[in-house]
N, CA, C and O atoms as CSV, one atom per row, in Angstrom:
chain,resi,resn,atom,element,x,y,z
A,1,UNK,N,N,-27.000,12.251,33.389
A,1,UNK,CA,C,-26.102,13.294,33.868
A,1,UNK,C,C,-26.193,13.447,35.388
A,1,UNK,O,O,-25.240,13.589,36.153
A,2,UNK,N,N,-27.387,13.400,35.677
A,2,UNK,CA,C,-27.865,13.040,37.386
A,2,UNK,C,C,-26.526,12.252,38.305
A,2,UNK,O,O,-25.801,12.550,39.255
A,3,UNK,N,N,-26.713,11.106,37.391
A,3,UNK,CA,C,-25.521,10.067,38.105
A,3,UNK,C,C,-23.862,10.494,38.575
A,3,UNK,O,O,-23.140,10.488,39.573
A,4,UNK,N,N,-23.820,10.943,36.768
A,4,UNK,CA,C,-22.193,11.827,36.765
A,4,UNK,C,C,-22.058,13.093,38.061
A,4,UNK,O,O,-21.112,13.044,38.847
A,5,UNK,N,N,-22.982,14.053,38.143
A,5,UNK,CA,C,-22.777,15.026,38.844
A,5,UNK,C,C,-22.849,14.663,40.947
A,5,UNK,O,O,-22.566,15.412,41.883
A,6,UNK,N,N,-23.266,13.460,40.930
A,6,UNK,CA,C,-23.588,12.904,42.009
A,6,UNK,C,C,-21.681,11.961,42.329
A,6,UNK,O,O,-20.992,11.960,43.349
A,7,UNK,N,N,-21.419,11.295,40.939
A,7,UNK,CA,C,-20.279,10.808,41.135
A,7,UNK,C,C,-19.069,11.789,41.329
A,7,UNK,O,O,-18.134,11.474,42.066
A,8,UNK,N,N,-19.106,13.131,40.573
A,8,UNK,CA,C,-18.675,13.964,40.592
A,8,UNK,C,C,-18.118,14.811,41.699
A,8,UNK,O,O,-16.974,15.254,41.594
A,9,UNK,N,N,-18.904,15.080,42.824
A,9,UNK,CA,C,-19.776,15.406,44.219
A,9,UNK,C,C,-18.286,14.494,44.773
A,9,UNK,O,O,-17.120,14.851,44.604
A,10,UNK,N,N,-18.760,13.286,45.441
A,10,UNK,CA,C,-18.429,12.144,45.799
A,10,UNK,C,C,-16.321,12.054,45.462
A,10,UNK,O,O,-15.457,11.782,46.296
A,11,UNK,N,N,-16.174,12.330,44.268
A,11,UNK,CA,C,-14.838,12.138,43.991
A,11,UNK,C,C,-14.181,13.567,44.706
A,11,UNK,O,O,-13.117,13.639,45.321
A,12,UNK,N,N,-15.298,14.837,44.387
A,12,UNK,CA,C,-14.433,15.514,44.840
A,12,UNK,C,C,-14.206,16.003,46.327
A,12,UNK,O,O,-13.237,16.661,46.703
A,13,UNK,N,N,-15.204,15.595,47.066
A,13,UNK,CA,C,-15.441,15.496,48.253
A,13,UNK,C,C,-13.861,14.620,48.843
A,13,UNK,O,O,-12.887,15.011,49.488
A,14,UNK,N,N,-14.307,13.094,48.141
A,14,UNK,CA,C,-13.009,12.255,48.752
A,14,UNK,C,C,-11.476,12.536,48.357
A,14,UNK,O,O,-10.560,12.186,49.101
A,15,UNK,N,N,-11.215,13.343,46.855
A,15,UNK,CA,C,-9.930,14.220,46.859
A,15,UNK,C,C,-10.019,14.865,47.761
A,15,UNK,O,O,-9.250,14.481,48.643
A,16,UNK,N,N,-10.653,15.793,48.055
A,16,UNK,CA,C,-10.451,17.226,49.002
A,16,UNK,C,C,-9.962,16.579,50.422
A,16,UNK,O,O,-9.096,16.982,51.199
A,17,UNK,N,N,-10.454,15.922,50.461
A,17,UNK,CA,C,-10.102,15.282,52.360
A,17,UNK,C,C,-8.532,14.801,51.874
A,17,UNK,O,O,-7.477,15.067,52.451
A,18,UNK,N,N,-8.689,14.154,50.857
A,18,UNK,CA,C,-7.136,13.250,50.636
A,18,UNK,C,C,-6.270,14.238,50.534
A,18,UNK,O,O,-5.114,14.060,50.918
A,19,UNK,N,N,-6.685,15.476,49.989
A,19,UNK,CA,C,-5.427,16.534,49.868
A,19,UNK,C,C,-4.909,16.981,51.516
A,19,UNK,O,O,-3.769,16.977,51.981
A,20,UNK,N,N,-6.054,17.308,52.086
A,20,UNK,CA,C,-6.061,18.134,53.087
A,20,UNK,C,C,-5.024,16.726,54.493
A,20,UNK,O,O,-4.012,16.881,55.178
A,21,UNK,N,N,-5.804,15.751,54.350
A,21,UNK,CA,C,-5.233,14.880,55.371
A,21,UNK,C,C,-3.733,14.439,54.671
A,21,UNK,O,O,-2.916,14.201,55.560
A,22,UNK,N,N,-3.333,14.320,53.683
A,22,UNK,CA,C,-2.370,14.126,53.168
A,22,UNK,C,C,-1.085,15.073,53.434
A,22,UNK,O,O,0.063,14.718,53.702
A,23,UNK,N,N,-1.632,16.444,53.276
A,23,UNK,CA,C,-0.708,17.864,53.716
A,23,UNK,C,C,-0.875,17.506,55.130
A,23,UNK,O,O,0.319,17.439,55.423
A,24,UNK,N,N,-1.755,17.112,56.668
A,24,UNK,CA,C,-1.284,16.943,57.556
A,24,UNK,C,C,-0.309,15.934,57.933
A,24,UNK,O,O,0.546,16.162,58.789
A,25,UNK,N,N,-0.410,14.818,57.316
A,25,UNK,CA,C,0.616,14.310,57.474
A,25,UNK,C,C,2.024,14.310,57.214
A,25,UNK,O,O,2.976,13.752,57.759
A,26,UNK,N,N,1.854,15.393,55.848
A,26,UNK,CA,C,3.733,15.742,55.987
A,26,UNK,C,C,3.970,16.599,56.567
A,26,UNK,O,O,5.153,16.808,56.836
A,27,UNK,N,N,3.203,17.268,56.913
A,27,UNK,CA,C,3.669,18.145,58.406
A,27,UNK,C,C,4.105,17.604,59.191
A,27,UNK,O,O,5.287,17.822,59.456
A,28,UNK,N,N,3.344,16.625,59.949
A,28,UNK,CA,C,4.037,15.943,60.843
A,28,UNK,C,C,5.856,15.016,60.106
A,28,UNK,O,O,6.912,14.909,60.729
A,29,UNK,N,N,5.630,14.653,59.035
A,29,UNK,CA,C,6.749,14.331,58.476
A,29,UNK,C,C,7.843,15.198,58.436
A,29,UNK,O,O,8.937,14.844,58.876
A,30,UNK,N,N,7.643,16.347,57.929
A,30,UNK,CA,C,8.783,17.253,57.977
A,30,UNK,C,C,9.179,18.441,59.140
A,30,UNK,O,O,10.054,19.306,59.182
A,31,UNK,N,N,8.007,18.005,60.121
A,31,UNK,CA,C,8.461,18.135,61.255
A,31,UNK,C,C,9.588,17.544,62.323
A,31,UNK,O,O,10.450,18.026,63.057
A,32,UNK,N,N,9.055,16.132,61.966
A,32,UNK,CA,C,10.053,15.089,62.850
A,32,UNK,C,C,11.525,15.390,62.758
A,32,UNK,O,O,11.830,16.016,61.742
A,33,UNK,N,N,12.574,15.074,63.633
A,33,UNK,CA,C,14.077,15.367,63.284
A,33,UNK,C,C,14.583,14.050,63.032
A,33,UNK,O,O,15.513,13.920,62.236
A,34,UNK,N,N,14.007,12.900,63.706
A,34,UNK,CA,C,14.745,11.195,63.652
A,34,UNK,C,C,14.518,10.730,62.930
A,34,UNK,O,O,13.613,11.373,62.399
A,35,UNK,N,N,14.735,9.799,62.327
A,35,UNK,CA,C,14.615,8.880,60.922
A,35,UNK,C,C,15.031,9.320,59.562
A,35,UNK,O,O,15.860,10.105,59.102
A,36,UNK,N,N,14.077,8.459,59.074
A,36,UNK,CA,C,14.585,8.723,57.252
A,36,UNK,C,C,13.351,9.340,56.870
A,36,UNK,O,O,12.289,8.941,57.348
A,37,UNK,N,N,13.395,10.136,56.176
A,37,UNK,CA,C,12.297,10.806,55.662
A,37,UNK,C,C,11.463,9.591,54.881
A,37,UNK,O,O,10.338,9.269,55.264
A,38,UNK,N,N,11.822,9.239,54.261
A,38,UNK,CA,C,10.954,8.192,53.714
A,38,UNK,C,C,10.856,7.138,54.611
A,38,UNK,O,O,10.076,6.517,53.889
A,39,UNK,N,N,10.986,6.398,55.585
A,39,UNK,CA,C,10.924,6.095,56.415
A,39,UNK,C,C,9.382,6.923,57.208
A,39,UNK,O,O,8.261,6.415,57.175
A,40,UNK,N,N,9.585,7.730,57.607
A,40,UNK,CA,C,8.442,8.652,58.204
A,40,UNK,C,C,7.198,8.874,57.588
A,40,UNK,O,O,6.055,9.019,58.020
A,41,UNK,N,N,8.037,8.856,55.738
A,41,UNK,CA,C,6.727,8.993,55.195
A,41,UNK,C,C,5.600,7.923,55.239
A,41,UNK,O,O,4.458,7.932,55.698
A,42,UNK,N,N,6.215,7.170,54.708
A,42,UNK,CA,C,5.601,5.172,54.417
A,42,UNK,C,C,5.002,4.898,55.833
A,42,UNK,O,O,3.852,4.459,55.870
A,43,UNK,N,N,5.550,5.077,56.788
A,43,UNK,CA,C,5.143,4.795,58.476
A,43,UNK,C,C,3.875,5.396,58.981
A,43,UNK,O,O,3.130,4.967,59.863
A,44,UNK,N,N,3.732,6.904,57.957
A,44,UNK,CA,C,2.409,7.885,58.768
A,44,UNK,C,C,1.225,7.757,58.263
A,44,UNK,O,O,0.797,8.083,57.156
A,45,UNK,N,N,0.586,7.122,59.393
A,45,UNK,CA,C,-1.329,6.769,58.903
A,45,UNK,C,C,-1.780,7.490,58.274
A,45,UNK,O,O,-2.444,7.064,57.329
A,46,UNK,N,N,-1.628,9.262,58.515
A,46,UNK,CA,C,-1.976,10.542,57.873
A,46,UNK,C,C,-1.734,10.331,55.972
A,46,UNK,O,O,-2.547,10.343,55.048
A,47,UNK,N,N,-0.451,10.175,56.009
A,47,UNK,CA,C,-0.077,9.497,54.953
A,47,UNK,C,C,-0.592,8.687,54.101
A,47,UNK,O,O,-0.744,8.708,52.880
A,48,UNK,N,N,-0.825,8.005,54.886
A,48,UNK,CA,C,-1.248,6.535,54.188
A,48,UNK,C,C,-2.726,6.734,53.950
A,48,UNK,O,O,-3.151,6.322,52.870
A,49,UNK,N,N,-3.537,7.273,54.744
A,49,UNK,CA,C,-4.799,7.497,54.235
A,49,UNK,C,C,-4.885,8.555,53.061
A,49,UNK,O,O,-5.618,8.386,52.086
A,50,UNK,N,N,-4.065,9.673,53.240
A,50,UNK,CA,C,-4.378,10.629,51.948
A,50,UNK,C,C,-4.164,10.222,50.829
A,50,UNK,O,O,-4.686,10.751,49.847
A,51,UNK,N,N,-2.920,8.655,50.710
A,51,UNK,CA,C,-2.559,8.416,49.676
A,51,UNK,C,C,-4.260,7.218,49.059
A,51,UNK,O,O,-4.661,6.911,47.936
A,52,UNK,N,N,-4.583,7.016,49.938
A,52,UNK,CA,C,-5.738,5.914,49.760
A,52,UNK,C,C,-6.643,6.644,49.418
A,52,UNK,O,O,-7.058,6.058,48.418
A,53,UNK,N,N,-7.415,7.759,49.576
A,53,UNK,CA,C,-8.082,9.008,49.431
A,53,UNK,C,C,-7.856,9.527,47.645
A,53,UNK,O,O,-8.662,9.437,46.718
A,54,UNK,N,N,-6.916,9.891,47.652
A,54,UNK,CA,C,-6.083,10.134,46.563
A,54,UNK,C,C,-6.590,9.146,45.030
A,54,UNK,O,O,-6.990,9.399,43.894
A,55,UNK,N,N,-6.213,7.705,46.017
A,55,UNK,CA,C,-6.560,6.596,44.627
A,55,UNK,C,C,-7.573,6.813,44.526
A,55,UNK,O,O,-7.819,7.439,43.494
A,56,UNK,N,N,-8.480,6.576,45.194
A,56,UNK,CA,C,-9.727,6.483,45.414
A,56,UNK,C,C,-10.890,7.685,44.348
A,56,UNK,O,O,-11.901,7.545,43.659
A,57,UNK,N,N,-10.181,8.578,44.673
A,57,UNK,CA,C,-10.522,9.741,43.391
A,57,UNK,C,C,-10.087,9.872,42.517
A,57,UNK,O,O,-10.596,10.681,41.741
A,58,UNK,N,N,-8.779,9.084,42.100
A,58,UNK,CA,C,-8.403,8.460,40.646
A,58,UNK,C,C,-8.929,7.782,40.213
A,58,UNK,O,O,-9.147,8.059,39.034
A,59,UNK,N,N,-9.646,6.214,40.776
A,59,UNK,CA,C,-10.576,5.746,40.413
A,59,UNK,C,C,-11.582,5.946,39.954
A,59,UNK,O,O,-12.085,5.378,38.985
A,60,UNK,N,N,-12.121,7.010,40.766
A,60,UNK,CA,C,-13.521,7.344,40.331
A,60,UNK,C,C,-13.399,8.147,39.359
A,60,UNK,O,O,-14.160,7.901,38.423
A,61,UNK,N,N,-12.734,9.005,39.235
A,61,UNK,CA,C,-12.041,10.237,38.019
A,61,UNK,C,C,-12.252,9.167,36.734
A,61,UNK,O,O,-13.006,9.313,35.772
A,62,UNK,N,N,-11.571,8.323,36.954
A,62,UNK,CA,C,-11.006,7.419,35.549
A,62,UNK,C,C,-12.659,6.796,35.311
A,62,UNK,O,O,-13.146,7.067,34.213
A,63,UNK,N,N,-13.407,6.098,36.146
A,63,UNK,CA,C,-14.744,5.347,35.649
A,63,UNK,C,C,-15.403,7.035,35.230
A,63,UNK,O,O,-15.877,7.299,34.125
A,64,UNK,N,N,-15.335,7.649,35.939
A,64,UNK,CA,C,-16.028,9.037,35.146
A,64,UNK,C,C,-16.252,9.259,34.036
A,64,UNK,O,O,-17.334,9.552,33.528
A,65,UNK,N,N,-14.233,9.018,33.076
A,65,UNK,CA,C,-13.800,9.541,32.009
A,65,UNK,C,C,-14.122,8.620,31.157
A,65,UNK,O,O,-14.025,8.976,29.983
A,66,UNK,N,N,-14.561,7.286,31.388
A,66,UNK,CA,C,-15.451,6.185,30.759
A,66,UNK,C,C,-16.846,6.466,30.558
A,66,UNK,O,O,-17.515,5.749,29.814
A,67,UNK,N,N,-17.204,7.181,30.996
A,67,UNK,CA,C,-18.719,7.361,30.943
A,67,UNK,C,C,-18.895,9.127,30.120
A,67,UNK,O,O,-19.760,9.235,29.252
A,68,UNK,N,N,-18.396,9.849,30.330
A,68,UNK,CA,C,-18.380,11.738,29.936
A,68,UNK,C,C,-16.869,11.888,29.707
A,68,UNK,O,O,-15.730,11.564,30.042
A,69,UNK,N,N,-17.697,12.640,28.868
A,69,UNK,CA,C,-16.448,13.760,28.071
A,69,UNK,C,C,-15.315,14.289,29.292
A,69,UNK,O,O,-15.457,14.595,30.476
A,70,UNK,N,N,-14.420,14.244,28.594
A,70,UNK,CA,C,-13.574,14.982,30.120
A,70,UNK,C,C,-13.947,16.782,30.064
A,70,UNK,O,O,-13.946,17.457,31.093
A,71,UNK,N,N,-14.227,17.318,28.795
A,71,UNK,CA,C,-14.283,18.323,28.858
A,71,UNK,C,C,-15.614,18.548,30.125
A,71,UNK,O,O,-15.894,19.594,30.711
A,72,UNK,N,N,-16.031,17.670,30.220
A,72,UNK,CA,C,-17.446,17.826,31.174
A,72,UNK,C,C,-17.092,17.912,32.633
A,72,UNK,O,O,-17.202,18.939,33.301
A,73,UNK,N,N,-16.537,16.425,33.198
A,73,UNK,CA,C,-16.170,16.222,34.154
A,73,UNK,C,C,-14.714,17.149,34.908
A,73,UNK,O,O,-14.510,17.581,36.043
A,74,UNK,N,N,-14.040,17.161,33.837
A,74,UNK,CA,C,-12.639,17.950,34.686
A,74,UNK,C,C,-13.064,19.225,35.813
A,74,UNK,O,O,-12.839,19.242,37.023
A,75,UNK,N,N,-13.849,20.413,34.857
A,75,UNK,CA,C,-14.274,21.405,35.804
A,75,UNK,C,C,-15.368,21.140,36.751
A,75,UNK,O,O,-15.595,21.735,37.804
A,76,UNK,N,N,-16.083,20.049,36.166
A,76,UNK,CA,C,-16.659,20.037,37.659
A,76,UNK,C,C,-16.155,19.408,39.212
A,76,UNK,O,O,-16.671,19.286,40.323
A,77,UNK,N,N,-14.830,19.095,38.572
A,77,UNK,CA,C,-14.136,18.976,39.713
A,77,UNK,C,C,-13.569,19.812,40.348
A,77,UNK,O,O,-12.669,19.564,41.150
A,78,UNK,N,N,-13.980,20.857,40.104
A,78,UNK,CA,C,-13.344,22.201,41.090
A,78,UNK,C,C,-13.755,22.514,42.409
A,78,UNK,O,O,-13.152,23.074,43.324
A,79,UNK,N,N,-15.076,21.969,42.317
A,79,UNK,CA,C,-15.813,21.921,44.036
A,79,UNK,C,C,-14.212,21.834,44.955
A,79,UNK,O,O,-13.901,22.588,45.877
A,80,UNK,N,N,-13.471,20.842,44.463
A,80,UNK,CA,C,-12.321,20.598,45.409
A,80,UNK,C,C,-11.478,21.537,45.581
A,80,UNK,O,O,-10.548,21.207,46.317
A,81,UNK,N,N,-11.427,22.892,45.070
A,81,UNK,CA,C,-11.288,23.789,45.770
A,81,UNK,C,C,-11.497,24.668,46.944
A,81,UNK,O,O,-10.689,25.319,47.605
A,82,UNK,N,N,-13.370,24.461,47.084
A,82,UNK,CA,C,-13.462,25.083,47.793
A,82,UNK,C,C,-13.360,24.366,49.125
A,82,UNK,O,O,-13.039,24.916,50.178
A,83,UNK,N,N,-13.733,22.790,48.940
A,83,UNK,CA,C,-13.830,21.389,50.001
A,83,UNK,C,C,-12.547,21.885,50.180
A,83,UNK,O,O,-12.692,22.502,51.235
A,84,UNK,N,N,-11.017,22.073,49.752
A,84,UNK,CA,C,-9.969,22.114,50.347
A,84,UNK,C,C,-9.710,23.135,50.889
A,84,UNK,O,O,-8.925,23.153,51.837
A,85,UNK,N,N,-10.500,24.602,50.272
A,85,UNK,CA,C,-10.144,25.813,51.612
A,85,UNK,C,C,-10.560,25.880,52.591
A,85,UNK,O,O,-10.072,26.398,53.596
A,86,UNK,N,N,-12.120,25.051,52.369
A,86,UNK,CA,C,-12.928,24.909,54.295
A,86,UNK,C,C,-12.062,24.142,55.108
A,86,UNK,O,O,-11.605,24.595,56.158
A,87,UNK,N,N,-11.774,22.847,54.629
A,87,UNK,CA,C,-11.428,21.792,55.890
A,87,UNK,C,C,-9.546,22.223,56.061
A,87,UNK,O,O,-8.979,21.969,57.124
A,88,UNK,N,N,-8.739,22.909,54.818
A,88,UNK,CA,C,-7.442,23.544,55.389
A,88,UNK,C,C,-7.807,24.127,56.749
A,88,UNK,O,O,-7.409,23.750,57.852
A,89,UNK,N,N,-8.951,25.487,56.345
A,89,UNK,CA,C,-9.267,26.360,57.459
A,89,UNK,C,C,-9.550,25.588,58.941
A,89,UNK,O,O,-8.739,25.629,59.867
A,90,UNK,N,N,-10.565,25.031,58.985
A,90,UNK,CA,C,-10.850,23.981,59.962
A,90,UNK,C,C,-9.441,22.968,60.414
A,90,UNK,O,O,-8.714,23.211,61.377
A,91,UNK,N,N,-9.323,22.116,59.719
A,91,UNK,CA,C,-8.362,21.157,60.977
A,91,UNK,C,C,-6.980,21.261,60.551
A,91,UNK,O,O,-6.183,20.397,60.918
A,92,UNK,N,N,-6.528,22.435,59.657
A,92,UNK,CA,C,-4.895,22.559,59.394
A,92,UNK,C,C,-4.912,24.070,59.958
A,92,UNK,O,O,-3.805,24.547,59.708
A,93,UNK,N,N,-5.698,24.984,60.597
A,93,UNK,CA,C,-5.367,26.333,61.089
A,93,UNK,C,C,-5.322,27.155,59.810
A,93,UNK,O,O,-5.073,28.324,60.103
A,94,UNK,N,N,-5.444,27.012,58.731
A,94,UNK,CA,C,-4.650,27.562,57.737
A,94,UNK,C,C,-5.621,28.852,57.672
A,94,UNK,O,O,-6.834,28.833,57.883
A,95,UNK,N,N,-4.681,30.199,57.269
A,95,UNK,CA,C,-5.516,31.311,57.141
A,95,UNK,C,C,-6.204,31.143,55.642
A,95,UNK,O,O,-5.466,30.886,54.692
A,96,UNK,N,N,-7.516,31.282,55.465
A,96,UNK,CA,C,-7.656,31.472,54.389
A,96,UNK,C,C,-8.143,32.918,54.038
A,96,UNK,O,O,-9.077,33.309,54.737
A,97,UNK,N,N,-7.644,33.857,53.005
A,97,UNK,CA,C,-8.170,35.024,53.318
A,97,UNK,C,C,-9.275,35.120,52.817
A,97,UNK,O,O,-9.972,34.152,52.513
A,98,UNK,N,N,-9.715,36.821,52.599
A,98,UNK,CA,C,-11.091,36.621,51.602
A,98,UNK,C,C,-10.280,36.874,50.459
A,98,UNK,O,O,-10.974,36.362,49.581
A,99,UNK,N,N,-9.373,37.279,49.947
A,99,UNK,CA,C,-8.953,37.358,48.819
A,99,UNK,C,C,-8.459,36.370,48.239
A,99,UNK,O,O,-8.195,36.441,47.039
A,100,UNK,N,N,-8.200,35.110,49.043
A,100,UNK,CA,C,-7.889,34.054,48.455
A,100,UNK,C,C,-9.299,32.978,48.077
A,100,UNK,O,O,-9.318,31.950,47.401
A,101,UNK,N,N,-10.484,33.729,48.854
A,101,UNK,CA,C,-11.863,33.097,48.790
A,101,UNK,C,C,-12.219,33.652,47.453
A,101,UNK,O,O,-12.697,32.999,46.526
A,102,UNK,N,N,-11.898,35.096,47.448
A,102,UNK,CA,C,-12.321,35.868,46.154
A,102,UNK,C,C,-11.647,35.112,44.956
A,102,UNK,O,O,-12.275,34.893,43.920
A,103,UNK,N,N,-10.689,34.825,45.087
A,103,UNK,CA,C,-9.910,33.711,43.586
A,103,UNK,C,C,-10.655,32.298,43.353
A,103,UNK,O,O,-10.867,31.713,42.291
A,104,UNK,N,N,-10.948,31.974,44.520
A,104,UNK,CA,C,-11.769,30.533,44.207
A,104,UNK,C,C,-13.020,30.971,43.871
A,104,UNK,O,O,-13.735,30.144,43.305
A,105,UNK,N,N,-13.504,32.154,44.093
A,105,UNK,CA,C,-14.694,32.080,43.636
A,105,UNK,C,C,-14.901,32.796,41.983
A,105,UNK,O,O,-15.928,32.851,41.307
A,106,UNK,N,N,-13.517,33.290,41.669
A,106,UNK,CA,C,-13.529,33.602,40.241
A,106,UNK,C,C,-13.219,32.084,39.578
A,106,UNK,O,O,-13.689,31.856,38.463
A,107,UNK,N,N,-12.448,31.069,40.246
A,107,UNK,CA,C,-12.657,29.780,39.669
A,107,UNK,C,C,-13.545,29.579,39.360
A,107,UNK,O,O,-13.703,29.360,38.159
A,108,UNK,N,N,-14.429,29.542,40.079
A,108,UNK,CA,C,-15.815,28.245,40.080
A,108,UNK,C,C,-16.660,29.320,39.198
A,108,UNK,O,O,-17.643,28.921,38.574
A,109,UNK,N,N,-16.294,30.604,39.155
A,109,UNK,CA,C,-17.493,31.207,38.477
A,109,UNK,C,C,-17.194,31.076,36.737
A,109,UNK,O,O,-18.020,31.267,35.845
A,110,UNK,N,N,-15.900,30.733,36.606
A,110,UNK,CA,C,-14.701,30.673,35.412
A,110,UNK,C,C,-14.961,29.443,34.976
A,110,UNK,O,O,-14.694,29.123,33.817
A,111,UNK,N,N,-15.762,28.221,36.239
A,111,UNK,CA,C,-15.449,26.687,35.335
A,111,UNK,C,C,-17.412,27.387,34.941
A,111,UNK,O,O,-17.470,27.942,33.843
A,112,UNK,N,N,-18.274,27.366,35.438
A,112,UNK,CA,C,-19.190,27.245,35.633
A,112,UNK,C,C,-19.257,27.646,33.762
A,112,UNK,O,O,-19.336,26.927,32.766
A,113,UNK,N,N,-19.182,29.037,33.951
A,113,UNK,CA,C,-18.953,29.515,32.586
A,113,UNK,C,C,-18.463,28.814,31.429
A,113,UNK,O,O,-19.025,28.896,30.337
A,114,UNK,N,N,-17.197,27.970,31.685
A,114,UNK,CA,C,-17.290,27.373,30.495
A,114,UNK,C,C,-18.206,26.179,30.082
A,114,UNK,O,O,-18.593,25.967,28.933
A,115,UNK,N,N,-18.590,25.192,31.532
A,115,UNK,CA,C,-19.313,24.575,31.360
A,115,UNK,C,C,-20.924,24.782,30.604
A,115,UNK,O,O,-21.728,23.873,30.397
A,116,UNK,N,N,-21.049,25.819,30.373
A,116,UNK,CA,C,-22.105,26.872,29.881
A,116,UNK,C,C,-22.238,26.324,27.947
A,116,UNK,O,O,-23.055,26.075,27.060
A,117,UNK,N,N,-20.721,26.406,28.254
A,117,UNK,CA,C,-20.561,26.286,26.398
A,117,UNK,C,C,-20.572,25.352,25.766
A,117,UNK,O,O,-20.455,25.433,24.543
């Protein structure tokens, strides 16, 4: 179980960045006024890494679901909640409130719990 919760860690760490760098890059996408939107999209490194980020924690998600129960692994992927409200806060400006801290933390206290059972 050592292993899983370490792989666990690791996937959700590398989602959380993929979400977060992924939302900067369509910012910059749906910022731009020239081109084709898809065009802009396919073109932006931001992009292109969140989408690589992304697999990357599908991958590991999926060898996970080969090894544990999903009922096991799914909630412990919630860490990527909170990995996505720090680094929003940090390099997207994003306000995070405490009341929106207070909901993630009824998450994690909500997976924890079931993981209990």
């Amino acid at each position: 179980m050592t292993t899983t919760l370490i792989w666990v860690g690791v996937a959700s760490l590398v989602g959380g960045v993929g979400h977060v760098i992924l939302a900067k890059g369509m910012k910059v996408v749906g910022a731009a006024a020239a081109g084709s939107p898809l065009e802009r999209t396919l073109s932006n490194p931001w992009v292109i890494l969140g989408v690589a980020l992304q697999a990357t924690f599908f991958f590991i998600y999926m060898a996970l679901l080969s090894r544990e129960d999903v009922s096991k692994v799914l909630p412990l992927t919630t860490l990527n909640y909170i990995i996505v409200a720090v680094l929003a806060q940090l390099l997207l400006a994003e306000p995070v409130t405490a009341l929106r801290w207070t909901g993630i933390g009824f998450i994690v206290l909500g997976v924890f719990l079931v993981g209990r059972t």
